[in-house]
N, C-alpha and C positions, 0 to 999 in steps of 0.2 A: 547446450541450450543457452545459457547464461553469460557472457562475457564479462571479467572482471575489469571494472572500470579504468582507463587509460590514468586516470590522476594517480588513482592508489598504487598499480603498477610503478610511477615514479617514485612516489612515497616509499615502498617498499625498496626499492634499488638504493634510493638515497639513506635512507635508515641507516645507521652507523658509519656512515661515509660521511656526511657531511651533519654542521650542528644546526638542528630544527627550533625555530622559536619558539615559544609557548604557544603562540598559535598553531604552528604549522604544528604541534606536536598534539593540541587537542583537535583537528581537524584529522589530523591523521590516525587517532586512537579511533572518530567518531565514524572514520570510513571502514574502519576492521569490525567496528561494532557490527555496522551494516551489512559489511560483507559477511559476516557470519549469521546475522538474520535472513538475507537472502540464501544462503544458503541451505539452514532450514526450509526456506517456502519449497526451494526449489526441488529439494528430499519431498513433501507433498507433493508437489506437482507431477512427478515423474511417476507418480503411484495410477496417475489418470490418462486415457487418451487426448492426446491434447492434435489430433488432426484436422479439426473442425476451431480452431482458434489460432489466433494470434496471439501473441506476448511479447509484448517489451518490457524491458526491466531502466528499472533507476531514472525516473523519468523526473527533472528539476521543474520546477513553474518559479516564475514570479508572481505573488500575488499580494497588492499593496507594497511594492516594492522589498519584499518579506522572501526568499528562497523558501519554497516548501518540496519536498519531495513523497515523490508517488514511485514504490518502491516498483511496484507490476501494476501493470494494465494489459488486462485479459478480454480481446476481441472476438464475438461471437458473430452468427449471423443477425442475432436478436437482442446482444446487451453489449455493452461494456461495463468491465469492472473494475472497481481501483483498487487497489491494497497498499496503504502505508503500514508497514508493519514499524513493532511496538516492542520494546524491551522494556516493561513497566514492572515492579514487583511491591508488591506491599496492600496495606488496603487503600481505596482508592474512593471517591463520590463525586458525583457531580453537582455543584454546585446551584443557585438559583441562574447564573446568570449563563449557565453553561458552559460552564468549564470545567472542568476534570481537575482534581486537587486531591494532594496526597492527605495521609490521619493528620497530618501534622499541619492543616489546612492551608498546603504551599501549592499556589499554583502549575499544574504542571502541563496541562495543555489545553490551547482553547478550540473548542468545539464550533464554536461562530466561525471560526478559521475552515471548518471542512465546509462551513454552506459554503464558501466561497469558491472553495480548490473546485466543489462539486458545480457550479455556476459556470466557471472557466471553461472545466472542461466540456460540460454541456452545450457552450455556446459554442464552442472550437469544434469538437464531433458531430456537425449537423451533417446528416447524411445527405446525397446528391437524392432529389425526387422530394415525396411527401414522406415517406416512411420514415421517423425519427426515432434511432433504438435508446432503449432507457438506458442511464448512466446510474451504476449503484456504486457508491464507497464504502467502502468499512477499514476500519482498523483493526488490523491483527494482532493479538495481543499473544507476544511468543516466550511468554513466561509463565509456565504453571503458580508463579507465586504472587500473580496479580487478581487484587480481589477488588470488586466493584459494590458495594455497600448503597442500600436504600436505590434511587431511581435508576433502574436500567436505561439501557438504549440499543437502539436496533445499530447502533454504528460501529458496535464493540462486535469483535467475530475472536473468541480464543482457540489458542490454536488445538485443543483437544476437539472443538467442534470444526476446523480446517478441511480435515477428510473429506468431510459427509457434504460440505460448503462446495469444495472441488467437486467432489465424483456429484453432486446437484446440476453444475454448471456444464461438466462434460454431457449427463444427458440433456439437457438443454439444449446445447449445441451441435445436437445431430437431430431436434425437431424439425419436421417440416409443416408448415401450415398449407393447410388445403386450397386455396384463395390466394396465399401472399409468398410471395418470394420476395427478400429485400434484395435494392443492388449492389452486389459482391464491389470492395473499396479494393 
């Protein structure tokens, strides 16, 4: 299903062969991280019927001139969905001004940042005719040892609740409205 990303593949080859900067050595630690979160997604995903959908994986945007990545986007006849997934651990709260901040009240991710990824992509998935399908985000949170403290949010999905999230989305994806058919992209 999944193809491991062309950059990391090089990373990998290049690893102990040649000497990596600091940079290239935290970019290349932050690509294994990911590849092994996708990994996980994609151990869910293989639990579900996935023939009534599309998936692409590792999908980059600019936004505000800012790289943000959108881990999977999952195409139905009637939604798209986003998954940035999350290797978060500790307790966590979200702030007044909406940002997600660890106990030790450190910034650690801003949430105004998803209205946007969710705007982009909104604007960029406008389907051909009238029928506009909804775009839903969430963040996967693929650490049982992230706690979220005082105001929830509908944009956190952990991965204990993942399953049920999937196999929701697989039936979904094989509804048919009696009136509507969208047109197939």
């Amino acid at each position: 299903m999944r193809q491991k990303p062309d950059r990391l593949k090089v990373y990998e080859f290049l690893y102990n062969r040649l000497p990596f900067s600091d940079n290239e050595t935290k970019e290349y630690e932050a690509m294994q991280r990911m590849e092994k979160l996708e990994e996980k997604f994609e151990h869910h995903l293989m639990k579900i019927n996935t023939t009534n959908m599309r998936i692409h994986w590792h999908a980059e945007v600019l936004i505000d001139r800012q790289a943000e990545i959108v881990n999977v986007l999952i195409v139905t006849d009637y939604c798209y969905y986003l998954f940035i997934l999350q290797d978060l651990e500790g307790e966590h709260y979200i702030n007044p001004f909406n940002i997600l901040c660890s106990s030790t009240h450190e910034a650690v991710l801003d949430l105004n940042r998803s209205r946007r990824i969710f705007e982009m992509f909104r604007d960029q998935l406008i389907d051909a005719g009238t029928y506009q399908r909804p775009v839903i985000l969430k963040y996967v949170l693929m650490n049982d040892a992230f706690q979220l403290k005082g105001k929830r949010s509908d944009i956190f999905l952990e991965e204990q609740n993942l399953p049920y999230y999937l196999k929701a989305i697989e039936h979904s994806a094989v509804i048919r409205k009696k009136n509507h058919r969208p047109a197939s992209t």
